[in-house]
C-alpha positions in Angstrom: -2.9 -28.1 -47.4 -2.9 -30.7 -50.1 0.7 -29.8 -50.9 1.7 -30.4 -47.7 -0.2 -33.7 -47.3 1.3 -34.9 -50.9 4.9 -34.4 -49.0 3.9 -36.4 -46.2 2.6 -39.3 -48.4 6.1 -39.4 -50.8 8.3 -38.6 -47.4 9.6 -35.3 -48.5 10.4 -32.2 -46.2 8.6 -34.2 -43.4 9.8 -31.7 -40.8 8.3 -28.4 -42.6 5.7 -30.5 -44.4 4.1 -31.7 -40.7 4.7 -28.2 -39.5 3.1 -27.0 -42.4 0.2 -28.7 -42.1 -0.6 -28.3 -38.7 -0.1 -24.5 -38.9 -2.6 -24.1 -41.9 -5.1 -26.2 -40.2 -5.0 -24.3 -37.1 -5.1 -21.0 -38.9 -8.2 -22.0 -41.1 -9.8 -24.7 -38.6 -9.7 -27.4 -41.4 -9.3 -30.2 -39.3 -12.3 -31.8 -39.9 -12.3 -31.6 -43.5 -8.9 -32.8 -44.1 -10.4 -35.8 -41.8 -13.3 -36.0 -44.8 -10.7 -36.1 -47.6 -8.5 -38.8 -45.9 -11.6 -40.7 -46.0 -11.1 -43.1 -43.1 -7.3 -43.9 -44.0 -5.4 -42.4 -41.4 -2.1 -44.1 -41.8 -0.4 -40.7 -44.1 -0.2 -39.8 -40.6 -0.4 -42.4 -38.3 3.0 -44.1 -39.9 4.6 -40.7 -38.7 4.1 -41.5 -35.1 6.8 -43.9 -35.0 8.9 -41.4 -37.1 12.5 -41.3 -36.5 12.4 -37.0 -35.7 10.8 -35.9 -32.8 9.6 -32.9 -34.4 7.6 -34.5 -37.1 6.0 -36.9 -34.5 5.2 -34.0 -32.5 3.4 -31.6 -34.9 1.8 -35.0 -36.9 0.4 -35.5 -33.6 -1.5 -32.0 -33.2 -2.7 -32.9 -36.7 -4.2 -35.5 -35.5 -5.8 -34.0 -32.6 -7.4 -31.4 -34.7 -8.8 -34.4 -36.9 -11.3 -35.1 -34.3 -11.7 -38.8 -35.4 -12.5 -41.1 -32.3 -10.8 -44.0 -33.7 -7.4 -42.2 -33.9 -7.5 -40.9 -30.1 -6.3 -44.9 -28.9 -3.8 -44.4 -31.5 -2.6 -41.1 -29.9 -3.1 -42.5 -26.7 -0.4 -45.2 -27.1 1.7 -42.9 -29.3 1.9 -40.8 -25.7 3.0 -44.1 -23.6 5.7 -45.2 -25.9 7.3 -41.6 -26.3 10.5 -41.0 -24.4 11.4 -37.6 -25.9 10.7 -35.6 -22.9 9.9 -32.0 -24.3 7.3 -33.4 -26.7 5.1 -35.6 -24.6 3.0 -32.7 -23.6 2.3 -31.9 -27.6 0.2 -35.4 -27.1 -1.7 -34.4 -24.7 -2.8 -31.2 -26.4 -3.6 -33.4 -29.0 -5.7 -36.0 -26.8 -7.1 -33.1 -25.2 -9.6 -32.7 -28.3 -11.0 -36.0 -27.3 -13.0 -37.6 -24.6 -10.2 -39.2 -22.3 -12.5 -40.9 -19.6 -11.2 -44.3 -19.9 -7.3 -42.6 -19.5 -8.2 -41.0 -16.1 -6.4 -43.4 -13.8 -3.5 -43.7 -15.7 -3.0 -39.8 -16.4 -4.0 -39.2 -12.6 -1.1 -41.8 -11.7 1.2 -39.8 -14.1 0.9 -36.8 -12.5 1.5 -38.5 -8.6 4.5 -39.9 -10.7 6.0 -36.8 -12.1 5.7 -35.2 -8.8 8.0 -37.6 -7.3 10.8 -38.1 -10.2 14.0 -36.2 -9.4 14.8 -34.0 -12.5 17.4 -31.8 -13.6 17.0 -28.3 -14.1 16.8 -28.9 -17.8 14.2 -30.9 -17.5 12.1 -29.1 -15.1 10.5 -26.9 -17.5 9.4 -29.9 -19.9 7.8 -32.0 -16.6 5.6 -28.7 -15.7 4.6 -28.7 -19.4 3.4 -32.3 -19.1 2.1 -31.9 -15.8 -0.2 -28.8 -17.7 -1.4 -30.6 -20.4 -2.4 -33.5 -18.0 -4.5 -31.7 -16.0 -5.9 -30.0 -18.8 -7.0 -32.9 -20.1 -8.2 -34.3 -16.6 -10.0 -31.0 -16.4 -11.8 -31.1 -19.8 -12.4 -35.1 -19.1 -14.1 -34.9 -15.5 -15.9 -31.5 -16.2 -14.8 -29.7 -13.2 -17.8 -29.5 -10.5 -17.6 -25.9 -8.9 -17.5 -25.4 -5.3 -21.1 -23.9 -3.3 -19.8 -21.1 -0.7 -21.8 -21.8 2.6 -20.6 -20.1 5.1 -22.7 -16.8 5.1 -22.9 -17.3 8.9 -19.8 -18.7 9.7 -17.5 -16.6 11.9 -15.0 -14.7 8.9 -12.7 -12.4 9.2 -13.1 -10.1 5.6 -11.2 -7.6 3.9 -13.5 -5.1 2.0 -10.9 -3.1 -0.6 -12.3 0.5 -0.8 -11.2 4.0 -2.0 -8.7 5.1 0.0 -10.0 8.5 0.8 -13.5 7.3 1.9 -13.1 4.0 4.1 -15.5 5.5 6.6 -18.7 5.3 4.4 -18.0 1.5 3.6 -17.3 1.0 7.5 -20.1 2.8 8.7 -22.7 0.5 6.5 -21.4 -3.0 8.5 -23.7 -5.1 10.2 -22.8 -5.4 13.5 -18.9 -5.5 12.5 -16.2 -7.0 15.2 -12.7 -5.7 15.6 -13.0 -3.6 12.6 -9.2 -2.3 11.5 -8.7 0.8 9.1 -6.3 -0.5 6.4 -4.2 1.9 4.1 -6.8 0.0 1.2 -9.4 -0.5 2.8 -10.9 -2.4 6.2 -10.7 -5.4 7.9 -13.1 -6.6 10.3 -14.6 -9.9 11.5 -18.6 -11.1 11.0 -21.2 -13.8 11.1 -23.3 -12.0 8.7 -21.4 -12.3 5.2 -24.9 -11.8 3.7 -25.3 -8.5 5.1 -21.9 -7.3 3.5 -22.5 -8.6 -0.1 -24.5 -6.2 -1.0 -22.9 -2.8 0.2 -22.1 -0.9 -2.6 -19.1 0.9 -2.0 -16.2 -1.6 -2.0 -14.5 -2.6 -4.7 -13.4 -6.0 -3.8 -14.1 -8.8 -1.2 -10.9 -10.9 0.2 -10.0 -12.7 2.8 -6.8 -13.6 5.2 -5.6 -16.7 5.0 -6.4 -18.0 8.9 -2.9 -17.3 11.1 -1.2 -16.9 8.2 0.2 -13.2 8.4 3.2 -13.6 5.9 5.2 -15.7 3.5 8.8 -15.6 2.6 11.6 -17.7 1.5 11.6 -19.7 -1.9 8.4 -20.5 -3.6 8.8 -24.4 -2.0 9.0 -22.7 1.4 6.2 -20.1 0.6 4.4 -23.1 -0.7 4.9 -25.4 2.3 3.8 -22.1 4.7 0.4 -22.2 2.7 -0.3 -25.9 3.0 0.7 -25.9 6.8 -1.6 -22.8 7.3 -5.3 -22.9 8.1 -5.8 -22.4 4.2 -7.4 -25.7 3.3 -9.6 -25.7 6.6 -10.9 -22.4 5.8 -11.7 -23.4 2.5 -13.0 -26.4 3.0 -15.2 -24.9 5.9 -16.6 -22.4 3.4 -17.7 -25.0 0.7 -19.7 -27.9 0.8 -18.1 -30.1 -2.3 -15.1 -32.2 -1.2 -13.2 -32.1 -4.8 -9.9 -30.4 -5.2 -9.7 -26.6 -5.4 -8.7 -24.8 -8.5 -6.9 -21.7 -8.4 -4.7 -19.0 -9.8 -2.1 -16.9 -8.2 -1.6 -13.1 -8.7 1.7 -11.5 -7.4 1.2 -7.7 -6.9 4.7 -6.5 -6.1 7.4 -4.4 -6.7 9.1 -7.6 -9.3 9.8 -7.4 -12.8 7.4 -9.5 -15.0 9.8 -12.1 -15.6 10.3 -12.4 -12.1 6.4 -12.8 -11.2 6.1 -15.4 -13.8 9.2 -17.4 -12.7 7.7 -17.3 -8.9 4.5 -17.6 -9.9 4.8 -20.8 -11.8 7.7 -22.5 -8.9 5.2 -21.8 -6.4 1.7 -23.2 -8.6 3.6 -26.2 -9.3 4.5 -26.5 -5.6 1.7 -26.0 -4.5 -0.4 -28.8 -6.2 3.0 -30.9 -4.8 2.8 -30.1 -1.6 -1.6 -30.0 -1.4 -1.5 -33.6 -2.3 -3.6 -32.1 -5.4 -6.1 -30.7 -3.0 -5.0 -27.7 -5.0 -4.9 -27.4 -8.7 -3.5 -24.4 -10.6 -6.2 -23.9 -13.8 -5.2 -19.7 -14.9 -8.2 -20.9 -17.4 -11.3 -22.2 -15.2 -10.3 -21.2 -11.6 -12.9 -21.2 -8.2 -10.0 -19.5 -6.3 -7.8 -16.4 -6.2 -4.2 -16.5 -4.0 -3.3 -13.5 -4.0 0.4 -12.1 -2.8 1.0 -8.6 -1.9 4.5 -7.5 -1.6 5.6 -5.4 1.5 8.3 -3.1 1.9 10.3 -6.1 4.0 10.2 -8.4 0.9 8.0 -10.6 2.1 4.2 -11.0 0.5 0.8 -10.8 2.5 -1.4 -13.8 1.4 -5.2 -13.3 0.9 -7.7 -15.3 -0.6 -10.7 -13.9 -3.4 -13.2 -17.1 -3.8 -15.0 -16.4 -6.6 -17.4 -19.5 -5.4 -19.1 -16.0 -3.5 -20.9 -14.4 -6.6 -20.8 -10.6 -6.8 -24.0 -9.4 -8.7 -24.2 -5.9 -7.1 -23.3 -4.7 -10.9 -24.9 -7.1 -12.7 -26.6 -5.0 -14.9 -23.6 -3.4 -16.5 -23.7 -5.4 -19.7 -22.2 -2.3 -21.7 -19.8 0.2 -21.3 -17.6 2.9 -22.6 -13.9 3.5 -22.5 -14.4 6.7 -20.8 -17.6 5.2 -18.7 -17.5 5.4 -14.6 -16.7 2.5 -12.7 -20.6 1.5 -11.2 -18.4 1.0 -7.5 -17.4 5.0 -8.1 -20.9 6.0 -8.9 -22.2 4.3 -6.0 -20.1 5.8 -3.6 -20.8 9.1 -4.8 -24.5 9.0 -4.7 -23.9 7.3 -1.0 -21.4 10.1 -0.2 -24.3 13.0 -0.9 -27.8 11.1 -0.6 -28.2 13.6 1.9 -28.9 16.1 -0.9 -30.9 14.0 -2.8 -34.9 14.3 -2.7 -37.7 11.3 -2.9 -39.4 12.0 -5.8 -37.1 14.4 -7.7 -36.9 14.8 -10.7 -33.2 13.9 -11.8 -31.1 14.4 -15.1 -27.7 13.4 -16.5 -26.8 15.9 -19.0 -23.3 13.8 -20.1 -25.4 9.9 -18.7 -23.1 7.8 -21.2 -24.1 4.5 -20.2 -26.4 5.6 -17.3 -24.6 4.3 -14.6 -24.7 7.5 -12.5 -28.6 7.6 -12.8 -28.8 4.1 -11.9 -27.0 4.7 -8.8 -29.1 7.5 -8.0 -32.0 4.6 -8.4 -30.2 2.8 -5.5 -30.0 5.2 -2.8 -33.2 7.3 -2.8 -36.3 6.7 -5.2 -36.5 9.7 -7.6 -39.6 10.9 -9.5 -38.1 10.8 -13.0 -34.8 9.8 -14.4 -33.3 11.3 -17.8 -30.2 11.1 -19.6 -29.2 12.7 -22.6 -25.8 12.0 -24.6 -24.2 12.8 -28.2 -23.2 9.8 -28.4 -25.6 6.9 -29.7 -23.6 3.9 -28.6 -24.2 5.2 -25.1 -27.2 5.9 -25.0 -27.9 2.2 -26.8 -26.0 1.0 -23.7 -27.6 3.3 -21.1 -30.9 1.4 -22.3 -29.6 -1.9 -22.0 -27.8 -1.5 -18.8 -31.1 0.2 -17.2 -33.3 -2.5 -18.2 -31.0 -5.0 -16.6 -31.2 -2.8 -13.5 -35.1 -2.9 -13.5 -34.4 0.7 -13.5 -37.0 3.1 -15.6 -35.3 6.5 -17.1 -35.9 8.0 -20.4 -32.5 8.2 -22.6 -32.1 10.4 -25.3 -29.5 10.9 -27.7 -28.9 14.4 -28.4 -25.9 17.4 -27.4 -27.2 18.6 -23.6 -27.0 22.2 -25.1 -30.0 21.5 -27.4 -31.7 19.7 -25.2 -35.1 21.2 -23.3 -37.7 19.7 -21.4 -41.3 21.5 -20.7 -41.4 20.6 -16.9 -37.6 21.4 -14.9 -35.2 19.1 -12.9 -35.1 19.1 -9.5 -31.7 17.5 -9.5 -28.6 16.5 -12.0 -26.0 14.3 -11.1 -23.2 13.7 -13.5 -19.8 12.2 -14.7 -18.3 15.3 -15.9 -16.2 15.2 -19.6 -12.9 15.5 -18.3 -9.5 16.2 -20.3 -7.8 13.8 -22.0 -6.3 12.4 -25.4 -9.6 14.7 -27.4 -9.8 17.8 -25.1 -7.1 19.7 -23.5 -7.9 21.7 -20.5 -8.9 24.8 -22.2 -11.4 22.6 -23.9 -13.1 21.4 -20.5 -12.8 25.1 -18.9 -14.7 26.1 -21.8 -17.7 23.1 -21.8 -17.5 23.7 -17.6 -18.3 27.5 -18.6 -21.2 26.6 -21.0 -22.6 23.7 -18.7 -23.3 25.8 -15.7 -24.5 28.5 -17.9 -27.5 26.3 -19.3 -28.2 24.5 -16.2 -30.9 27.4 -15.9 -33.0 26.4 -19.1 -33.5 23.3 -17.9 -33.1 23.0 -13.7 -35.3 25.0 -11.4 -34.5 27.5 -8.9 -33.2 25.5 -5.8 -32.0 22.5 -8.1 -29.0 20.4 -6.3 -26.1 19.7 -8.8 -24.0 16.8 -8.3 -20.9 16.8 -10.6 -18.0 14.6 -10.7 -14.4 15.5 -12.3 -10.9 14.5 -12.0 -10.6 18.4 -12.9 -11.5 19.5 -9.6 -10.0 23.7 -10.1 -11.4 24.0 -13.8 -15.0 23.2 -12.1 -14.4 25.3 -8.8 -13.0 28.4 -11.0 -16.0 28.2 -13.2 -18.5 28.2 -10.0 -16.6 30.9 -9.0 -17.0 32.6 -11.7 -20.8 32.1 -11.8 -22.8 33.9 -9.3 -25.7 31.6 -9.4 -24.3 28.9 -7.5 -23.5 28.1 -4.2 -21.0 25.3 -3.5 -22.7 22.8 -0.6 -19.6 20.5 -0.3 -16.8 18.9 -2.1 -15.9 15.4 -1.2 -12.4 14.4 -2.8 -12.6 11.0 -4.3 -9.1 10.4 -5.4 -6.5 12.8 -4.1 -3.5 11.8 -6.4 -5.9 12.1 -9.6 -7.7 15.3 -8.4 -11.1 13.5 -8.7 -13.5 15.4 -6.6 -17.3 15.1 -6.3 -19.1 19.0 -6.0 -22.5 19.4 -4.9 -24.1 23.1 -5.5 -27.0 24.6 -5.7 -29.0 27.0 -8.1 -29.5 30.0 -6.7 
């Protein structure tokens, strides 16, 4: 660093030197003790902003912001004003962006109105929407954006519940007095007054919603962003939220377009968007309230829906650890609804493979057992099967320990399970094998009558193996995902 600072103060290699610096200090976070050697004279770097080469007043000027010296941010401040080197005014406001910037707010607000209405070239256009970021990054970090409060749990909605594709039914079938309910290829779509009553069902994976007469969008992104802003999209969302400040959002493309492509649309139509809003919509990727999503159709044209993430989802809360290979809690709980008729009050229930014990805490949910246990070789998952019980208010014992050395004194009445499946560390030989030995030591530790709940994306290893056993009866099989081969199997001990 010191090398690079002596440069600066004789004038030599300014361009690398500046560079220099600012990449060292940013690697090793020195910003605030290069701010304790300079002692209070600035001016090694404060000359430089009037610097003939852009580049050196750009990158002295991220040194600066990295200084975190008060005194320097009017200094920056007017540094920004004066510049008229277009691609390096947004370098500024990174810089300004470490300080407090209140007394700048009207001024950067009034740049932004201005920006939106300059005619640029095409040149240009990328280096305005980099200034237009950094402004309201700093007018984000400066006004501490207040969130929105959802309040329309008993407003008339019309919702989109995203489900497994081969089980809509069992997320229908738990509504609360549901109107015009639609089966979706994804999922369903229906209309309510009773949001509250649908937060908590267990079996959907996500919670969107249509944006009000607003079936499609096509065109360019300014026409796709002029079809929003018409729409009902603001009304809706203002209806649904009591605060009156601007809405920040992201927007996530899923269609059939490269990732160039999704990027290009995505940032025409963000930029838009905030254009064409009057700002009553802000794009903030980093600290967004609001999801608009577009879904490609076979037509070309993109299906807009909304996710607010104002409407908190704390069905899974308790999942504070899990495992590459762990279940999805929304899987789990839609196989334990899918058989509760199986399951007993009062059983007593085991995991033989628990991992993180998210299939025993989804037994919890749908009918009170007796006794929960888990056992797993693993110790990290059964460290994390603790946890994520305890955050549940869920009570099971978890031990850590190979299922085929395992024994207990009284037996289980039930076990439900995430089978091992194949994969990168066992081929399908492996899993036949373990399937073989599993059912064969369900015995020692399940008693005569014992239901067996067992879920695998290897669907024929497990059925062969049953079949190969005579001590088991098959009760039903309930595919989960058909393209996968994930099926859920409930059988009995003879």
């Amino acid at each position: 660093m010191n090398k690079y600072l002596n440069n600066l103060k004789n004038g030599v290699d300014l361009r690398d030197s500046a560079l220099g610096l600012k990449e060292e200090i940013r690697k090793t976070h020195s910003g605030k003790t290069l701010a304790r050697e300079l002692a209070g004279d600035f001016s090694v770097l404060t000359d430089l902003l009037t610097h003939e080469d852009p580049k050196v007043r750009k990158n002295v000027a991220l040194v600066i912001g990295e200084l975190g010296e008060e005194s320097l941010k009017p200094v920056l401040w007017e540094a920004y004003q004066r510049e008229t080197i277009l691609y390096i005014r947004a370098d500024y406001l990174k810089a300004l962006s470490h300080y407090d910037c209140t007394p700048y707010l009207d001024t950067i607000k009034a740049r932004m109105e201005e920006l939106d209405r300059i005619a640029v070239t095409p040149e240009e256009e990328k280096h305005v929407y980099c200034e237009q970021t950094a402004l309201k990054t700093v007018l984000v970090k400066t006004e501490k954006m207040q969130k929105h409060t959802f309040t329309a749990m008993h407003e008339h909605l019309e919702v989109i519940l995203i489900t497994n594709r081969e089980n809509r039914e069992a997320t229908a079938e738990q509504l609360y007095r549901p109107e015009k309910v639609r089966m979706l290829a994804g999922g369903i779509r229906f209309e309510t007054e009773n949001l509250d009553r649908v937060l908590p069902i267990r079996t959907y994976m996500e919670l969107l919603f249509p944006v009000p007469g607003l079936e499609h969008l096509e065109g360019s992104p300014q026409n796709m962003a002029e079809q929003l802003v018409q729409s009902q999209l603001l009304p809706f969302l203002k209806k649904c939220h009591r605060e009156e400040q601007p809405f920040y959002f992201r927007l996530e493309v899923r269609a059939q377009l490269s990732n160039e492509q999704k990027v290009d649309l995505v940032k025409k139509l963000a930029r838009a968007l905030e254009k064409e809003s009057g700002r009553q919509l802000l794009n903030a990727p980093g600290g967004y309230e609001i999801e608009i999503r577009l879904v490609g159709n076979r037509e070309g044209r993109f299906i807009p829906l909304l996710k607010l993430y104002t409407i908190k989802d704390r069905r899974f809360a308790y999942r504070a650890g899990s495992l590459p290979v762990s279940i999805a809690p929304v899987n789990a709980a839609l196989i334990m609804y899918m058989v509760k008729e199986y399951l007993r009050e009062g059983a007593r229930v085991l995991d033989p493979f628990c991992g993180v014990g998210t299939m025993l805490i989804e037994r919890r949910q749908v009918v009170t057992p007796g006794t929960l246990y888990g056992v797993d070789i693993l110790e990290e998952a059964v460290q994390k099967a603790r946890r994520n019980s305890a955050l549940a208010h869920v009570n099971a014992h978890y031990i850590n320990r190979d299922f085929f050395d395992f024994t207990h004194e009284k037996p289980f009445d039930e076990i439900v399970t995430n089978l091992p499946a194949a994969g990168r560390l066992r081929n399908l030989d492996n899993v036949a094998a373990l399937y073989d030995r599993f059912l064969e030591y369900i015995p020692k530790v399940a008693r005569r009558g014992a239901t067996i709940v067992a879920y695998t994306p290897d669907f024929g290893i497990l059925k062969h193996s049953l079949e190969e056993h005579g001590e088991y009866y098959i009760k039903r099989s309930i595919c989960i995902n058909e393209r996968e081969g994930s099926f859920v199997v409930v059988f009995r001990l003879k």
